[in-house]
Structures are given as C-alpha cells and as structure tokens.
C-alpha positions as CSV (number, residue, x, y, z in Angstrom):
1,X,33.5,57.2,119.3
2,X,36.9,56.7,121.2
3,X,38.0,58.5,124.4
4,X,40.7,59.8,122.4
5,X,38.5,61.2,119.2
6,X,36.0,62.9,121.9
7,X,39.2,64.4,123.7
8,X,40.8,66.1,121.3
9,X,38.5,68.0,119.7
10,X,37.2,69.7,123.5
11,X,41.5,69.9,123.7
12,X,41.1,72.1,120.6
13,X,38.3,73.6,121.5
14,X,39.3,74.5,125.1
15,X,42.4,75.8,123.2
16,X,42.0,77.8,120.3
17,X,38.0,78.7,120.3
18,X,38.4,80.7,124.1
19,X,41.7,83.2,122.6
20,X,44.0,82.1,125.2
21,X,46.9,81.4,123.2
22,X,46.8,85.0,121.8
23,X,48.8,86.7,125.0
24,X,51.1,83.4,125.2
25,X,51.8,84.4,121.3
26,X,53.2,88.0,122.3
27,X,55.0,86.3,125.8
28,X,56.8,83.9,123.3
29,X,58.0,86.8,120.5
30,X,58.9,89.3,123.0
31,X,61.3,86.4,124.5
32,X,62.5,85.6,121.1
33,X,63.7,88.9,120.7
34,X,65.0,89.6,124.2
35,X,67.3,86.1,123.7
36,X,68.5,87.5,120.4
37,X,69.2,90.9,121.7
38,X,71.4,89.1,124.9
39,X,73.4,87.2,122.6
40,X,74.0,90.1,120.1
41,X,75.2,92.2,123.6
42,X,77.2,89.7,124.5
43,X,78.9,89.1,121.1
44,X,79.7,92.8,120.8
45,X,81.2,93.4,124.1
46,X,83.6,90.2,123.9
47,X,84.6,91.2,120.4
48,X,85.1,95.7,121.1
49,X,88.7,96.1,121.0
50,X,88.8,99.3,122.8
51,X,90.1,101.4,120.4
52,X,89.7,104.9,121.0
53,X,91.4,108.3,119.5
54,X,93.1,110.1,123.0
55,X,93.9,113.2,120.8
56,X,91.3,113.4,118.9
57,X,90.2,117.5,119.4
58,X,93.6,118.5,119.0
59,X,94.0,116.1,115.8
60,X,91.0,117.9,114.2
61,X,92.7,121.4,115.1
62,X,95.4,120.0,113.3
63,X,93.5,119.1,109.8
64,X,94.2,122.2,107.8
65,X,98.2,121.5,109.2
66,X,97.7,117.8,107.5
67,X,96.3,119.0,104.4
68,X,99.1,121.5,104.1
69,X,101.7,118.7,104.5
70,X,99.8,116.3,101.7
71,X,100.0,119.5,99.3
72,X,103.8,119.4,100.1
73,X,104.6,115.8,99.7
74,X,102.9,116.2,96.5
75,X,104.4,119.2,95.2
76,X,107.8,116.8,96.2
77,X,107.1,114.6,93.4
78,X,108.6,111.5,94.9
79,X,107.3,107.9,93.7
80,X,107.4,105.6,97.1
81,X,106.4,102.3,95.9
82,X,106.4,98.8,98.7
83,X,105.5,95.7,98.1
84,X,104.9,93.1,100.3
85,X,104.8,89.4,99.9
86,X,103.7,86.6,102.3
87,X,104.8,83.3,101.0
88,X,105.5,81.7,104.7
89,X,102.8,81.4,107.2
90,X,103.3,84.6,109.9
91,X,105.9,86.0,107.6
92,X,106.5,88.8,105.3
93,X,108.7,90.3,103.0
94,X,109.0,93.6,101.9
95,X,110.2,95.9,99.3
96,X,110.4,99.3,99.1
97,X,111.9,101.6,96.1
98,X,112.1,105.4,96.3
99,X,112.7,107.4,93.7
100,X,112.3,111.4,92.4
101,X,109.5,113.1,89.9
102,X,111.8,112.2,87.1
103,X,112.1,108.2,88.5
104,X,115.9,108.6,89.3
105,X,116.2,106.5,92.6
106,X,118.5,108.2,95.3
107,X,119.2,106.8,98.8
108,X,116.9,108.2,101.5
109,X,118.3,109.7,104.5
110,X,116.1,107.8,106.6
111,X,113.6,105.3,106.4
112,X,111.0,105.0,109.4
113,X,108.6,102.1,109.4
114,X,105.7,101.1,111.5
115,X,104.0,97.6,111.3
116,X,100.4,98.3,112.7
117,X,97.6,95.9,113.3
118,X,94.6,98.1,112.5
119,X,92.6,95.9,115.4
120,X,95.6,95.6,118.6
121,X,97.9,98.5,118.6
122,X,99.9,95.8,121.2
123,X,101.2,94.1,118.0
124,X,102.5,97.3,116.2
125,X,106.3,97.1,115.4
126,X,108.8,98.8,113.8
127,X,110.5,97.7,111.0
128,X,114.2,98.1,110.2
129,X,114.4,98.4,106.5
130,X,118.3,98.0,105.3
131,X,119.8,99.6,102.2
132,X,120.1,97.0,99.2
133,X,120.7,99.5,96.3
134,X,120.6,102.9,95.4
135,X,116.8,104.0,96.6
136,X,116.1,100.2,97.0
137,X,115.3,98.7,100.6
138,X,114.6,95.3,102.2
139,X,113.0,94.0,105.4
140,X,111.9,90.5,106.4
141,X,109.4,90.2,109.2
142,X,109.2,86.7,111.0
143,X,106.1,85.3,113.7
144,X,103.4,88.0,112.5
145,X,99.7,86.8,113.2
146,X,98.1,86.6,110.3
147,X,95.7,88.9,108.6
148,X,95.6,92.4,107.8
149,X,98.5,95.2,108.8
150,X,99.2,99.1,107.8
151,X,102.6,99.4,107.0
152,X,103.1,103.3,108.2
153,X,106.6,104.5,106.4
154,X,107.7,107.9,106.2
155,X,111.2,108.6,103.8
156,X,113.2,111.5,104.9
157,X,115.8,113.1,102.3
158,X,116.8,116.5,103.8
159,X,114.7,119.4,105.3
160,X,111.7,116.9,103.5
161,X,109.7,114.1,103.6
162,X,107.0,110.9,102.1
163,X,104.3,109.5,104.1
164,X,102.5,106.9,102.7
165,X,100.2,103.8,104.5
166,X,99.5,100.8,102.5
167,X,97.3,97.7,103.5
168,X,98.8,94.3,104.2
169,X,97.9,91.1,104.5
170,X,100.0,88.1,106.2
171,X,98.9,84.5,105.5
C-alpha cells in the first residue's frame, strides 16, 4: 500500500471512530443560528420606521365617540366617491364627486384633504382640491415617491360632515 491509502483511513479513523466531531457539530449550528439571528436584528432595526400612536389612551377613550360619528355619517346618506389615477411617474390625479342619498351632487362647503404615506408621516401633504362642477372636484399632485398613500378627506356641507380614507398607489 501507499502512504496515502494507509493515511487516510487512520485520518478517518482518528476522526469519526473517537466522537470528536460530535461537540464541533453543535459549536457549528449554534453559530449558524447566532449569524442568522444578527443579520435578522440588523435588518429590522435599519428598516423600523418609528411609528408610534402619542395619543393612543385618550384615542381608545374616544372609541364609543368614533362609532357614534360613523352611525352619523351613515345616517347622512352621502355617496363620496375619488378616484385616483397615476399615469406619470411620481404623479397623481384625482377625482372626487359628492353627492346626496338620492345621488343629486351639490357643492360641498369644504373639502379637506390629507396625502399620507402610511410608512413617513414627513411626506404627508395636503391637497387643494378645486371646484370643477356642481359636487365635482379636481386635484393634481406632482414629485410623489412612489408606492402606496391614504388619501384622508373629510367633506363639510353645514353643521355636517364625510370622512372617508381610500388606498393609493403612485407609480
């Protein structure tokens, strides 16, 4: 036999037959999993955007006042319908038409719009919708980031009022 041929198998032997690799096993998956779990730490403290509710006892003292205002808006009747399109990059157009329980549009007394990034409240704006027709509004947004905003509007007429938020997204 070969020095080589006579060598590996006491290499083996010394190895595998005496159990020393058993504790190196555990050493190795326990640092597997400590890696994994540094880099998932990591990850998830770069990417927490800090949001956090400031009010939020005094909003949950508040609930039964929210559901009464909800039972209000609907009693109201009013149909608020927006629609949003994004045919340029970081731009969007929107629509909105108001109108009564019966679908006759009348002219709001005010209109008071929020654009709200759901992730960076530092990119919320307001949007200035103007009159176009009777209950029928316009606004054109320019240099949005894209992805995904909360259009927060609220339509006065009188002593009462429409809240509604709807989901957009800007290409």
């Amino acid at each position: 036999m070969s020095p080589t041929e006579t060598s590996l198998p006491s290499l083996r032997r010394r190895l595998f037959d005496n159990g020393r690799w058993i504790p190196w096993t555990f050493v190795g998956m326990f640092g597997v999993v400590l890696l994994v779990n540094g880099i998932m730490v990591a990850v998830a403290l770069d990417s927490w955007t800090g949001l956090v509710e400031h009010n939020y006892f005094r909003r949950g003292m508040e609930y039964n006042k929210a559901l009464a205002a909800a039972e209000a808006q609907e009693q109201l009747g009013w149909q608020v319908e927006v629609a949003g399109a994004s045919e340029r990059p970081g731009a969007l157009d929107l629509r909105l038409a108001v109108a009564d329980r019966e679908g006759r549009a009348f002219a709001a007394d005010r209109v008071v719009a929020t654009l709200e990034r759901p992730t960076l409240a530092a990119l919320d704006r307001e949007v200035a919708f103007e009159a176009v027709q009777r209950g029928r509004y316009a606004a054109t947004l320019e240099t949005l980031p894209p992805g995904p905003w909360d259009l927060r509007l609220v339509v006065h007429r009188g002593p009462d009022s429409h809240e509604s938020v709807q989901r957009l997204v800007v290409k």
